[in-house]
C-alpha positions as a LaTeX table, in Angstrom:
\begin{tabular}{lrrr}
\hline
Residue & $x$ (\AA) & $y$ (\AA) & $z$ (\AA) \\
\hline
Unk1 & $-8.68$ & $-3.86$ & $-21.26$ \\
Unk2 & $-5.64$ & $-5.64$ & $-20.19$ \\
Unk3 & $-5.50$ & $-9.32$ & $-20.87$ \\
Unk4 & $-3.22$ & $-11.74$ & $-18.15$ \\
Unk5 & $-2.04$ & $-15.29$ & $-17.84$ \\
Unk6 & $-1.57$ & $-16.65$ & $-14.52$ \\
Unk7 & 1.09 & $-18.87$ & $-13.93$ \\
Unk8 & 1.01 & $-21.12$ & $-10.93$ \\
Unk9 & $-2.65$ & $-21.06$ & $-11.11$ \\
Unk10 & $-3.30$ & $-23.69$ & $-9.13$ \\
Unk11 & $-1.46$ & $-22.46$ & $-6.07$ \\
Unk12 & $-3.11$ & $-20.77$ & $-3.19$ \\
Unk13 & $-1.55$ & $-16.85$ & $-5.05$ \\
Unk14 & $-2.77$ & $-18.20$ & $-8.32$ \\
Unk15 & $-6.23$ & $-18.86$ & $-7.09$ \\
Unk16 & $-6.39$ & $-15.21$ & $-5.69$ \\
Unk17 & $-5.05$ & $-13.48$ & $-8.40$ \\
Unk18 & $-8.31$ & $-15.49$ & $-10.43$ \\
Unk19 & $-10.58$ & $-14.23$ & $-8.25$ \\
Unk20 & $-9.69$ & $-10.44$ & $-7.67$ \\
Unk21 & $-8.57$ & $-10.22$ & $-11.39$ \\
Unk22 & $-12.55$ & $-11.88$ & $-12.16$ \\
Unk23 & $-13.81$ & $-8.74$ & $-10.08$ \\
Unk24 & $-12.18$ & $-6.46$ & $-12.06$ \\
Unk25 & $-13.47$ & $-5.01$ & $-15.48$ \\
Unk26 & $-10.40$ & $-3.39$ & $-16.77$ \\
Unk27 & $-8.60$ & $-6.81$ & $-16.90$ \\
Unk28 & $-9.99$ & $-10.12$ & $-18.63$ \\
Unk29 & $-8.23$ & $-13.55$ & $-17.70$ \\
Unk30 & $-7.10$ & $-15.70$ & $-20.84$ \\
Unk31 & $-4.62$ & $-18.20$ & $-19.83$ \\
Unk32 & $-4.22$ & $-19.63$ & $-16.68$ \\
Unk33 & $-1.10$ & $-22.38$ & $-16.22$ \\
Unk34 & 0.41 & $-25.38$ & $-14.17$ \\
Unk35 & 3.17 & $-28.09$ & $-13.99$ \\
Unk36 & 2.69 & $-30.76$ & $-16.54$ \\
Unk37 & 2.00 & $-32.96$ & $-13.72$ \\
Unk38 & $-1.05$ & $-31.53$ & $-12.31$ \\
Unk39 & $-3.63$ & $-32.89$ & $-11.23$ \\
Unk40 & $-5.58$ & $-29.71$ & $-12.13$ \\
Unk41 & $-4.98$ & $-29.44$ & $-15.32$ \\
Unk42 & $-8.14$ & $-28.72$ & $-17.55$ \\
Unk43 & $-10.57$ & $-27.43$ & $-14.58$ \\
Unk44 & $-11.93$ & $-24.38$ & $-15.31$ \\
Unk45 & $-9.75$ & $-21.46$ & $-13.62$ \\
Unk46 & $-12.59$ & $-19.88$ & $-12.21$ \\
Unk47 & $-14.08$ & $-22.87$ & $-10.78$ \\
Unk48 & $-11.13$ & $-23.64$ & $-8.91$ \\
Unk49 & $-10.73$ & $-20.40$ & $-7.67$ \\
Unk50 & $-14.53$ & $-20.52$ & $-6.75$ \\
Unk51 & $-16.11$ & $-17.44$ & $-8.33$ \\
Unk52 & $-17.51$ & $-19.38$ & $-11.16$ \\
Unk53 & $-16.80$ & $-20.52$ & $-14.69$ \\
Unk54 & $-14.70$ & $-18.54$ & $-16.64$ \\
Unk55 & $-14.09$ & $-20.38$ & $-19.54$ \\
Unk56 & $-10.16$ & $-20.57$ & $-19.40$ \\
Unk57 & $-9.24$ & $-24.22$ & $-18.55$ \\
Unk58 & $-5.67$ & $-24.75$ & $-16.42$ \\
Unk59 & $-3.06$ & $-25.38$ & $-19.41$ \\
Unk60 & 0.28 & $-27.35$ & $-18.83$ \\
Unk61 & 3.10 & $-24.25$ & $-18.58$ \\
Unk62 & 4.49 & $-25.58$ & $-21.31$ \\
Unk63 & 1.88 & $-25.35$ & $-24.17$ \\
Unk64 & 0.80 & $-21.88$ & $-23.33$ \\
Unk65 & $-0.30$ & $-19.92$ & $-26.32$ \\
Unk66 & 2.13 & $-16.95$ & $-27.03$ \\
Unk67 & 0.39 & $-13.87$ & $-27.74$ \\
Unk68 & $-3.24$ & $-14.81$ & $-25.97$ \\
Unk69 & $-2.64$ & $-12.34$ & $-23.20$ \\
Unk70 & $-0.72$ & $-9.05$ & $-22.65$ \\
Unk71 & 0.95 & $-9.70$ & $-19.39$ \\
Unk72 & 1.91 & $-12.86$ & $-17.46$ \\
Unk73 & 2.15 & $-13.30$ & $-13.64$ \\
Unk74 & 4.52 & $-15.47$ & $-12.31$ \\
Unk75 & 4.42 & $-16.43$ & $-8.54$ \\
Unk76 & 6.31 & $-19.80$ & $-8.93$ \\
Unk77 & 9.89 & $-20.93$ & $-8.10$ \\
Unk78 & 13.02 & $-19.46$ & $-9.61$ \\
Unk79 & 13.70 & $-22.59$ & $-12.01$ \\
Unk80 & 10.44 & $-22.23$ & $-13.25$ \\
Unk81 & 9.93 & $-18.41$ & $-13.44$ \\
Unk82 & 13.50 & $-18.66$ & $-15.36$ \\
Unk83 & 11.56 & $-21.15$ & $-18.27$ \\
Unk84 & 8.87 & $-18.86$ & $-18.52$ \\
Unk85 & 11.22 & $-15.87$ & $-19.13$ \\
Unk86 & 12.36 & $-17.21$ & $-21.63$ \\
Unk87 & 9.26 & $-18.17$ & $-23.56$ \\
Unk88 & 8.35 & $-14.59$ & $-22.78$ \\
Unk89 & 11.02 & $-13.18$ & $-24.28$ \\
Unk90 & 10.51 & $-15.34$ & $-27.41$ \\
Unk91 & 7.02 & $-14.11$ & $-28.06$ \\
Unk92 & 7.01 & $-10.56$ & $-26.49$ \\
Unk93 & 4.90 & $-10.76$ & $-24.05$ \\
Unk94 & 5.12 & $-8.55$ & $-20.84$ \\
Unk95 & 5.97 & $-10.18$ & $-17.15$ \\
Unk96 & 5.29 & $-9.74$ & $-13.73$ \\
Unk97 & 7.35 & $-11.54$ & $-11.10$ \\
Unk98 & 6.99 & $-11.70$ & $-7.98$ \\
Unk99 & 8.90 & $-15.53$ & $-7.14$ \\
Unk100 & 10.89 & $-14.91$ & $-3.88$ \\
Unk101 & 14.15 & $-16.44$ & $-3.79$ \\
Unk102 & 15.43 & $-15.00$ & $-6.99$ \\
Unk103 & 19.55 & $-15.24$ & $-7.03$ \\
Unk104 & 21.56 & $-15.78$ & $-9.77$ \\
Unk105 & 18.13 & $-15.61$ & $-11.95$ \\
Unk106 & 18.42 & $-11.85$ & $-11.41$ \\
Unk107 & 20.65 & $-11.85$ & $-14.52$ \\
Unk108 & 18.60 & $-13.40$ & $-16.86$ \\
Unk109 & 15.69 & $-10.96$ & $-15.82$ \\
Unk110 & 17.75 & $-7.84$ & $-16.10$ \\
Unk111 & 18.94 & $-9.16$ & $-19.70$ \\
Unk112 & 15.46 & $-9.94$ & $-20.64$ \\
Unk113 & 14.33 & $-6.36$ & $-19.60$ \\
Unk114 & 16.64 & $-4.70$ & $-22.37$ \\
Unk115 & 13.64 & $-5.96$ & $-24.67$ \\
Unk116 & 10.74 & $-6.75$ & $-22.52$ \\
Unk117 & 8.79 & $-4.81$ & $-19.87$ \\
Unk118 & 9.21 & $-6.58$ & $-16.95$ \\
Unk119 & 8.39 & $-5.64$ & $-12.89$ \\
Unk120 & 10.25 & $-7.64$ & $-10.64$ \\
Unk121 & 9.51 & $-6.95$ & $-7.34$ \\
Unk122 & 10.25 & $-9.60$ & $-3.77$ \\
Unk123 & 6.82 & $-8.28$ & $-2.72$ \\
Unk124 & 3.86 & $-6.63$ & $-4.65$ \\
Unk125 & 1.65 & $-5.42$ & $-1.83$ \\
Unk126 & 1.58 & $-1.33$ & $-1.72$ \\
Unk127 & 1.25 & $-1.17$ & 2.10 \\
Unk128 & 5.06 & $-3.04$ & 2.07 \\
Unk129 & 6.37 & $-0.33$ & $-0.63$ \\
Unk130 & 5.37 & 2.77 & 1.19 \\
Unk131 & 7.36 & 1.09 & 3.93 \\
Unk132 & 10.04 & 1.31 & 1.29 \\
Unk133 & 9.68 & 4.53 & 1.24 \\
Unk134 & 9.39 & 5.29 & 5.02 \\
Unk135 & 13.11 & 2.98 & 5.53 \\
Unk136 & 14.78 & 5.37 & 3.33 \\
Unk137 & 13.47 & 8.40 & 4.81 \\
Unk138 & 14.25 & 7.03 & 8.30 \\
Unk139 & 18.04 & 5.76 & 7.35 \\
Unk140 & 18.41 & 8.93 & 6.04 \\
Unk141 & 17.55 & 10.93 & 8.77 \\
Unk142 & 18.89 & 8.58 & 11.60 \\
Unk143 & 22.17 & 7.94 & 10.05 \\
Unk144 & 24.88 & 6.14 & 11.69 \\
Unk145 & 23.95 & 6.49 & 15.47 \\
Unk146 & 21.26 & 3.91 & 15.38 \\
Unk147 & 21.75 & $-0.27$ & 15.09 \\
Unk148 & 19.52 & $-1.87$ & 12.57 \\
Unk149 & 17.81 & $-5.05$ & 12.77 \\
Unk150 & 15.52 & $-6.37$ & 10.16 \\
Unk151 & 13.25 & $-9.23$ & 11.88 \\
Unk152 & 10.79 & $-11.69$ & 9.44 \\
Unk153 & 8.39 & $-14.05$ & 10.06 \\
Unk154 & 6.62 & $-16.51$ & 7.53 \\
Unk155 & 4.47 & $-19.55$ & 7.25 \\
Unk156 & 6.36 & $-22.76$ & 7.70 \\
Unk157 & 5.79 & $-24.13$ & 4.03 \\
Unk158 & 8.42 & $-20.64$ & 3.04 \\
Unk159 & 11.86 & $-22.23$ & 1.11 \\
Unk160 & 13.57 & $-19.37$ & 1.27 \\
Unk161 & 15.11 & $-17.28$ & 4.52 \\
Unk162 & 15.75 & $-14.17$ & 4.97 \\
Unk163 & 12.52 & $-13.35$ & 2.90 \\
Unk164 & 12.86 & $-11.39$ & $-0.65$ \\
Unk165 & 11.53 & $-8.47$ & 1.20 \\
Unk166 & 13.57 & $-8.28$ & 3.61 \\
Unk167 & 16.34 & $-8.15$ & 1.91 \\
Unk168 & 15.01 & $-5.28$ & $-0.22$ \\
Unk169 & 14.44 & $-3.48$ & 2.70 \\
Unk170 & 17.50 & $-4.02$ & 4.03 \\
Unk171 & 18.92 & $-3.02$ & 0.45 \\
Unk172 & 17.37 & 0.32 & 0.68 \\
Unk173 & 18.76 & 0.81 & 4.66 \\
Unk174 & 22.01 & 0.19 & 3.17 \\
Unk175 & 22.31 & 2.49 & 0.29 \\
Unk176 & 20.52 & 4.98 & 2.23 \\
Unk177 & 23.40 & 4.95 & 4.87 \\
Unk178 & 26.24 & 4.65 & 2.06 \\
Unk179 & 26.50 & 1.35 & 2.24 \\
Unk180 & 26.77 & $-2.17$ & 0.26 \\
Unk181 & 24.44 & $-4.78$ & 2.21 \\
Unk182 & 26.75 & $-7.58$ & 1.03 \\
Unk183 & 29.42 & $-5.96$ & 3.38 \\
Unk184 & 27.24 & $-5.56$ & 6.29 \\
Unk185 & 24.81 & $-8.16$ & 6.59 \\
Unk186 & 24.55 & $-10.71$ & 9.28 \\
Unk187 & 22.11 & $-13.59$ & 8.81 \\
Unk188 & 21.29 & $-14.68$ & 12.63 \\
Unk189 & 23.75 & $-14.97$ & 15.62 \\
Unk190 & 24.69 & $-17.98$ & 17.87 \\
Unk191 & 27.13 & $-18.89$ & 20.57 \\
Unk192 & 29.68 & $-15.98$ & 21.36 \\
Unk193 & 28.99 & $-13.49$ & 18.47 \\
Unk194 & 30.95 & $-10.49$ & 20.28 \\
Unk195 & 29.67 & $-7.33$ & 20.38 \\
Unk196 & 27.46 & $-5.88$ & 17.82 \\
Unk197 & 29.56 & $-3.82$ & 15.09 \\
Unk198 & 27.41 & $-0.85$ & 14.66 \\
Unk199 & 27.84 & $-0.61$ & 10.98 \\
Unk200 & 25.71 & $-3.80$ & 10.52 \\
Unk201 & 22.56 & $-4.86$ & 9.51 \\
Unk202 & 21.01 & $-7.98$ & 10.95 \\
Unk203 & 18.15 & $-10.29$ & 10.14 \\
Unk204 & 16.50 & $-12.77$ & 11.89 \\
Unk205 & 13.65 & $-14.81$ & 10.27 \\
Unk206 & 10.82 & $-17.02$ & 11.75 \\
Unk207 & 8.81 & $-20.13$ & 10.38 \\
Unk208 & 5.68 & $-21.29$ & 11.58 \\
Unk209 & 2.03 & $-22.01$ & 11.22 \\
Unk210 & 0.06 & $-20.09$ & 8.58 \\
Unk211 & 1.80 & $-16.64$ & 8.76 \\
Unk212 & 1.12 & $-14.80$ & 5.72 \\
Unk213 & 3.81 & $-12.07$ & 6.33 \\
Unk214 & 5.25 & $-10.23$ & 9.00 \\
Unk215 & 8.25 & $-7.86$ & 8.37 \\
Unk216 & 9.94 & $-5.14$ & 11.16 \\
Unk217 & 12.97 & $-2.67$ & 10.54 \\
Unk218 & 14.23 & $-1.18$ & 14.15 \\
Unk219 & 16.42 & 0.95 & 14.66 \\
Unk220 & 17.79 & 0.96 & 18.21 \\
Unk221 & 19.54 & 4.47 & 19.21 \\
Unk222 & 20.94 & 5.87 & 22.34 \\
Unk223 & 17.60 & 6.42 & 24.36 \\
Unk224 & 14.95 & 5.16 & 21.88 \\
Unk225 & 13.80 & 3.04 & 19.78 \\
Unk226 & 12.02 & 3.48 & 16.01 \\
Unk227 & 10.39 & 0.40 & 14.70 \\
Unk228 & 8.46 & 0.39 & 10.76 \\
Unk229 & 6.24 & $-2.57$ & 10.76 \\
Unk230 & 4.28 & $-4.06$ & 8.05 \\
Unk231 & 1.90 & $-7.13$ & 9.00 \\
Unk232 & 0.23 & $-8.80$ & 5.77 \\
Unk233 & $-3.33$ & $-10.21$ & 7.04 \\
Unk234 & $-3.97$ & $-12.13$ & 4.18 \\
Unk235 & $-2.11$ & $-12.93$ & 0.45 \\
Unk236 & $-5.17$ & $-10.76$ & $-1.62$ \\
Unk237 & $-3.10$ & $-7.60$ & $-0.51$ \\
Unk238 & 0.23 & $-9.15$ & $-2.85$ \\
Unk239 & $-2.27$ & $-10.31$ & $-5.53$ \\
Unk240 & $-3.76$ & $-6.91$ & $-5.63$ \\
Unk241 & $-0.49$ & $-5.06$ & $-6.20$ \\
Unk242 & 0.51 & $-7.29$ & $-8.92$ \\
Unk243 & $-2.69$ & $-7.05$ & $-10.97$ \\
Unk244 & $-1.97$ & $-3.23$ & $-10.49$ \\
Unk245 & 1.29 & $-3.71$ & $-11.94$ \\
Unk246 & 0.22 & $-5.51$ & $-14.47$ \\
Unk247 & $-2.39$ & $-3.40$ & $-15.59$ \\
Unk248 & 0.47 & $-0.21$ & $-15.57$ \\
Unk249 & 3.59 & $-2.62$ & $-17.57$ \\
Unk250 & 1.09 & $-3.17$ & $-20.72$ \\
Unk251 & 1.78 & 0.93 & $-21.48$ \\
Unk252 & 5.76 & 0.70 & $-20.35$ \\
Unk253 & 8.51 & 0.40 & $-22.57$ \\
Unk254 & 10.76 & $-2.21$ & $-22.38$ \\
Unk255 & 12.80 & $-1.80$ & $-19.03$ \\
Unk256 & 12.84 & $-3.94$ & $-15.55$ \\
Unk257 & 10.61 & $-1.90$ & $-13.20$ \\
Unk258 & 9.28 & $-2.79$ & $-9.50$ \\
Unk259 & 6.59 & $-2.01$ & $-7.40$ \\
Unk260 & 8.19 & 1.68 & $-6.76$ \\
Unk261 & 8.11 & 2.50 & $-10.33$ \\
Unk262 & 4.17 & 0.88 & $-10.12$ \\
Unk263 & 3.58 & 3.24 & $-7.16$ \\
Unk264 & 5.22 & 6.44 & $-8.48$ \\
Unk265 & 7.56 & 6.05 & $-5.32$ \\
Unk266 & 11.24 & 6.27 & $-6.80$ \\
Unk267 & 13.95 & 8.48 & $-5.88$ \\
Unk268 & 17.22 & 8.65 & $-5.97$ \\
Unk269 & 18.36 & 6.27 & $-3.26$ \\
Unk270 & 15.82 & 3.53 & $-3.89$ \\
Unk271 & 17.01 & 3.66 & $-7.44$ \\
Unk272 & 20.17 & 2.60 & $-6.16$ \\
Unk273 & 19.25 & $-0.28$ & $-4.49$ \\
Unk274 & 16.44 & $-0.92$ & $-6.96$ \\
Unk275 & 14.61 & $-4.31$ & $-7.07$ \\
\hline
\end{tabular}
């Protein structure tokens, strides 16, 4: 039995994690967490995510109880996620993070990982890694020859743009064709752009309504076209993966693993662009 914390627990993924992780009998919710300030604070976490009483009452993130669970999931903000590393850290207990927008936090997480299992992945859902897996197979084999465009669409309450997964997939195009995405990228065009450089790897990202997720690597060659779509249909499919992860980091040594490590999915050139 693998015991969790949820962090965020109010939130729309903290609320599904609650419900799929009350379905399942291998793991047993004991903490479940928000801001000081909310307004939720000391509902039952199983009423709130509306399969029942669970007897685990939403705790300020700030007075959780070190050592009352095995792993923690944390699908909040980088600021926050950062806090909560730290407490972590302090008391040993295992992490799973999947906050997008992670930048200069990445640091702190890799430095935490020298004594802490942690996976860190932009997206947890298994149907997005095996695309993972099929962009490094397809860089490899395409090579040079063929442009690359990595196109993203989100709900319009999303902070962050491009997405954390759409980076990593670019990430894994670029190693896989020798090269450093920081040298290559290009984050939208306007005006008079010139001609595409075929060396580089574009994104373009969209906002609006309710769209859980929506992610497409093409690759545009001379005379066709290859295009590796993944379309989330709802957020139980990232909630899902990290429960799974969680349930594989409470036997890892310390380390910082992601979803391909989870899946049994890494090679060589993911490594290199690893999460």
């Amino acid at each position: 039995m693998t015991t969790i914390g949820v962090m965020g627990a109010a939130g729309r993924m903290g609320r599904t994690l609650i419900e799929l992780a009350s379905r399942d009998p291998t793991l047993s919710l004991t903490g479940a967490f928000e801001r000081s300030d909310s307004p939720q604070l000391g509902i039952d976490a199983g009423v709130l995510a509306s399969v029942g009483a669970l007897g685990v009452e939403i705790s300020a993130d700030h007075a959780w109880c070190a050592g009352a669970f095995d792993v923690l999931i944390d699908f909040t903000t980088p600021a926050a996620t950062l806090n909560h590393l730290t407490q972590c850290s302090a008391a040993g207990i295992r992490m799973v993070i999947g906050t997008t927008g992670i930048g200069a936090e990445r640091v702190a997480i890799e430095a935490a990982a020298r004594t802490l299992p942690i996976v860190y992945s932009p997206n947890m859902s298994v149907g997005v890694n095996l695309c993972f897996k099929l962009l490094e197979m397809a860089a490899s084999a395409l090579g040079d020859d063929f442009d690359v465009e990595v196109l993203e669409a989100h709900h319009r309450h999303k902070v962050d743009a491009p997405s954390g997964t759409a980076l990593k997939m670019g990430e894994i195009v670029a190693a896989s064709l020798g090269r450093s995405l920081n040298d290559c990228a290009v984050y939208g065009r306007q005006g008079q752009s010139g001609p595409r450089d075929t060396r580089t790897i574009g994104f373009s990202s969209v906002r609006a309504g309710e769209i859980v997720g929506d992610h497409t690597v093409l690759f545009a060659g001379p005379g066709e076209r290859i295009e590796i779509t993944h379309r989330a249909e709802n957020r139980a499919t990232f909630a899902a993966g990290a429960l799974r992860a969680a349930k594989w980091l409470a036997e890892q040594p310390p380390g910082l693993y992601d979803m391909q490590d989870v899946l049994g999915l890494r090679s060589i050139i993911t490594n290199s662009a690893r999460t």
